[in-house]
VOSEVEX-959493 format. One record per residue (C-alpha): residue number from 1; residue in one letter; x, y, z. Coordinates in Angstrom, 1 decimal, padded with zeros to 4 digits. Example, Ala and Ser with C-alpha at 12.3 -4.5 7.8 and 13.67 -1.06 7.14 Angstrom:
<rs>
+-----+------+--------+--------+--------+
: pos : code :     xx :     yy :     zz :
+-----+------+--------+--------+--------+
:   1 :    A :  012.3 : -004.5 :  007.8 :
:   2 :    S :  013.7 : -001.1 :  007.1 :
+-----+------+--------+--------+--------+
</rs>
This chain:
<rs>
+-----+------+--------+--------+--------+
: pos : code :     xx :     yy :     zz :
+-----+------+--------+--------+--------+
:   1 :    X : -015.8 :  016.3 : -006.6 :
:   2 :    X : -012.8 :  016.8 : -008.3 :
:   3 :    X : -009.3 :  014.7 : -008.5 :
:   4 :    X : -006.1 :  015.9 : -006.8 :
:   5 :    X : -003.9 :  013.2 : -008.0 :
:   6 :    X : -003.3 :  009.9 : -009.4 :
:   7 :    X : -001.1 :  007.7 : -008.8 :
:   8 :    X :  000.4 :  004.0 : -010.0 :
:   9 :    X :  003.1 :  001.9 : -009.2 :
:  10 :    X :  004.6 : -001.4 : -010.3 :
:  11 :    X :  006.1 : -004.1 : -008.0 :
:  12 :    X :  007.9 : -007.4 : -008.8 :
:  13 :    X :  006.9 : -010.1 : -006.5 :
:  14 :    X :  010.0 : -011.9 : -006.7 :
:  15 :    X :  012.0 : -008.7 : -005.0 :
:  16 :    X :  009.1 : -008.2 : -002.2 :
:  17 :    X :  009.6 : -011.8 : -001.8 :
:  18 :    X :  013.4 : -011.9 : -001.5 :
:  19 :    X :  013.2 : -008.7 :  000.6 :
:  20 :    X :  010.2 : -010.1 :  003.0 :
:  21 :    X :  012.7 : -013.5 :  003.5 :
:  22 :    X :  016.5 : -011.9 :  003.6 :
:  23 :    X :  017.4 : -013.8 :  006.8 :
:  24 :    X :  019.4 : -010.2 :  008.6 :
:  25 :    X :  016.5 : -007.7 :  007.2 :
:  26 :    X :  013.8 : -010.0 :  006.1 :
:  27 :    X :  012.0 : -008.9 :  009.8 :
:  28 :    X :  012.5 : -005.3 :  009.6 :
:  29 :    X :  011.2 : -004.9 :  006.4 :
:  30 :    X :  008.1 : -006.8 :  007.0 :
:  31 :    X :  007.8 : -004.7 :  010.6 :
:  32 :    X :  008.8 : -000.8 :  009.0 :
:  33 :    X :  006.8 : -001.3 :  005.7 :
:  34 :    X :  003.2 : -003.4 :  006.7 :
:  35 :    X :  000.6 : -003.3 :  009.6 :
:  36 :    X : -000.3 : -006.0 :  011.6 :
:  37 :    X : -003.1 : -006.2 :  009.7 :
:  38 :    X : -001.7 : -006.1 :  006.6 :
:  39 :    X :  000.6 : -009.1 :  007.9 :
:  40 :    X : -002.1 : -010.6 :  009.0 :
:  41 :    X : -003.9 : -010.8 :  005.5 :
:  42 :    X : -001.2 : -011.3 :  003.3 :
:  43 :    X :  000.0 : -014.7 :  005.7 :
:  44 :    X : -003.2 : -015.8 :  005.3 :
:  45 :    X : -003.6 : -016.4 :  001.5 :
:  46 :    X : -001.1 : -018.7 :  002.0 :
:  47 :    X :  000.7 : -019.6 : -002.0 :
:  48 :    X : -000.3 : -016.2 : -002.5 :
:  49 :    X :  001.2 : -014.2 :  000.0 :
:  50 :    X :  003.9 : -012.9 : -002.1 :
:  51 :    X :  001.7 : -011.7 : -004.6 :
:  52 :    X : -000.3 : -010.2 : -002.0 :
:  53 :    X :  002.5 : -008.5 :  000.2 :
:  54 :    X :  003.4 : -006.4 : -003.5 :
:  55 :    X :  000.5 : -005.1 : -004.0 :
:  56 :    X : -000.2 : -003.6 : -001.0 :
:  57 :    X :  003.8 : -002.5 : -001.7 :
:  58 :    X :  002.6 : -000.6 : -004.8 :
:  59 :    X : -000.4 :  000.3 : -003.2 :
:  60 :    X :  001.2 :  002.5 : -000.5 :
:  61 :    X :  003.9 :  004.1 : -003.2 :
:  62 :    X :  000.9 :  004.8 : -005.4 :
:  63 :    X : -000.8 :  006.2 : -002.8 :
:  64 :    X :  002.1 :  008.6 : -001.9 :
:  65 :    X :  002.1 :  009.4 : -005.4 :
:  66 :    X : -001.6 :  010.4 : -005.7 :
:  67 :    X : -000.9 :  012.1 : -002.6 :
:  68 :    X :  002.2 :  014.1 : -004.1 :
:  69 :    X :  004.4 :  013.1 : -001.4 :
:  70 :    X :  007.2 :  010.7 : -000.9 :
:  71 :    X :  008.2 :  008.3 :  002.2 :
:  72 :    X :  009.4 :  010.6 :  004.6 :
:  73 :    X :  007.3 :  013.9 :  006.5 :
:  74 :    X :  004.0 :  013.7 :  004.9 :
:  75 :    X :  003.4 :  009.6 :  005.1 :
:  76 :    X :  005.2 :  006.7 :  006.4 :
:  77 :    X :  004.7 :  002.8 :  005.4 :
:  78 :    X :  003.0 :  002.5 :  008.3 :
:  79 :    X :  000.2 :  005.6 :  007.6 :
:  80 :    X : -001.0 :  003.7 :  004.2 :
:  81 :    X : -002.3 :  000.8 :  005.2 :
:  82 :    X : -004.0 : -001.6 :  002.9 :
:  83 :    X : -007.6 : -003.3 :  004.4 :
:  84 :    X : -010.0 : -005.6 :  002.9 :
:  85 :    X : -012.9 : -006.9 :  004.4 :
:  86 :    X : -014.3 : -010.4 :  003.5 :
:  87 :    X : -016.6 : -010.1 :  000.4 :
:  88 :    X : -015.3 : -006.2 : -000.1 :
:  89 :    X : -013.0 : -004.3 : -002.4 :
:  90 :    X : -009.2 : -003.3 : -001.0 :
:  91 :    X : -009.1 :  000.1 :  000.4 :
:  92 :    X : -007.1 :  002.7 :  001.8 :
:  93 :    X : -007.0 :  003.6 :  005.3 :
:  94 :    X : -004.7 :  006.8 :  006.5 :
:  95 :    X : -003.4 :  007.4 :  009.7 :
:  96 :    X : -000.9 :  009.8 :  011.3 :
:  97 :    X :  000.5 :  012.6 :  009.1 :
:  98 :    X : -000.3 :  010.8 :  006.1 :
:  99 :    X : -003.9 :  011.5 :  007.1 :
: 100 :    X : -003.5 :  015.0 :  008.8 :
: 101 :    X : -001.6 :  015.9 :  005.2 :
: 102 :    X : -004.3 :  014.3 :  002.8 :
: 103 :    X : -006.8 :  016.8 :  005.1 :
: 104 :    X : -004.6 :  019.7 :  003.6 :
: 105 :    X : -005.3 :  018.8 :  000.6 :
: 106 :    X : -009.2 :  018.3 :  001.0 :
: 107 :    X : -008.5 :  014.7 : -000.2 :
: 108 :    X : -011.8 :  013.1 :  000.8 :
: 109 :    X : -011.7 :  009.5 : -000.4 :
: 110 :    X : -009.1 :  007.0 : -001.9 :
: 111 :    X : -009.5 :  005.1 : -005.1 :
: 112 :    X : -007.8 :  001.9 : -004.9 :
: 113 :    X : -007.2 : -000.9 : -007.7 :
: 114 :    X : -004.9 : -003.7 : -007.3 :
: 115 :    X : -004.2 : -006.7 : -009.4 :
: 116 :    X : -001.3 : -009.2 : -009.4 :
: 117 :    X : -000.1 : -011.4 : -011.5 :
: 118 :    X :  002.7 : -014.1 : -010.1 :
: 119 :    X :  005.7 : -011.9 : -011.4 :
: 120 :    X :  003.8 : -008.4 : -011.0 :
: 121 :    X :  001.4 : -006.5 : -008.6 :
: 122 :    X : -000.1 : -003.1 : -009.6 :
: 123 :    X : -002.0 : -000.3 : -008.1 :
: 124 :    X : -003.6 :  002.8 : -008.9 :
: 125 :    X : -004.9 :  005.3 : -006.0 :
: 126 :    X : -007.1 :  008.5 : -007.2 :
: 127 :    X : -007.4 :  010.9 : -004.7 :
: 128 :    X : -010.4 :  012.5 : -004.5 :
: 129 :    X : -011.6 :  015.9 : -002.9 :
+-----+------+--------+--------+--------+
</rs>
């Protein structure tokens, strides 16, 4: 196996926070940006939600990164999404061009760390191939 690209990105909580809660876009952002199930999740931890809605934020820019793309053609928001099963380790699922363009690349697998902090979340994505 070899790597096609890294990726990292930095997010500060307090800004997903005030975007995720701006009472004209506050809903928008939360529907263009994460998945149901990413909703889902991040409501569910409750205290935490903030922390956890910005690192899947970082997650999916880091992800575009490792992928050499930006938000646009080749991934949206919505194609990077974030899962994490009970008792497992966060991963990457693609969907939609962000998928059909990692296949160009022979990307096989996603790498995916995460870790917050309440001011900061941070992710690294390797993509593999």
């Amino acid at each position: 196996m070899r790597i096609i690209g890294t990726g990292v990105d930095v997010a500060e909580v307090a800004r997903v926070r005030a975007a995720l809660e701006h009472a004209r876009t506050g809903a928008r952002f939360r529907a263009r940006v994460f998945t149901a199930g990413e909703q889902a999740y991040c409501d569910a931890r409750g205290r935490g939600r903030w922390e956890s809605y910005a690192a899947r934020f970082a997650a999916k820019e880091a992800t575009m990164k490792a992928l050499g793309v930006g938000w646009g053609r080749h991934a949206s928001w919505l194609e990077i999404e974030v899962v994490r099963e009970r008792g497992r380790r966060p991963e990457i699922v693609l969907g939609g061009s962000a998928a059909a363009y990692a296949a160009t690349l022979a990307a096989t697998r996603l790498h995916l760390a995460l870790t917050h902090t309440a001011e900061i979340a941070v992710a690294q994505v390797i993509a593999e191939g």
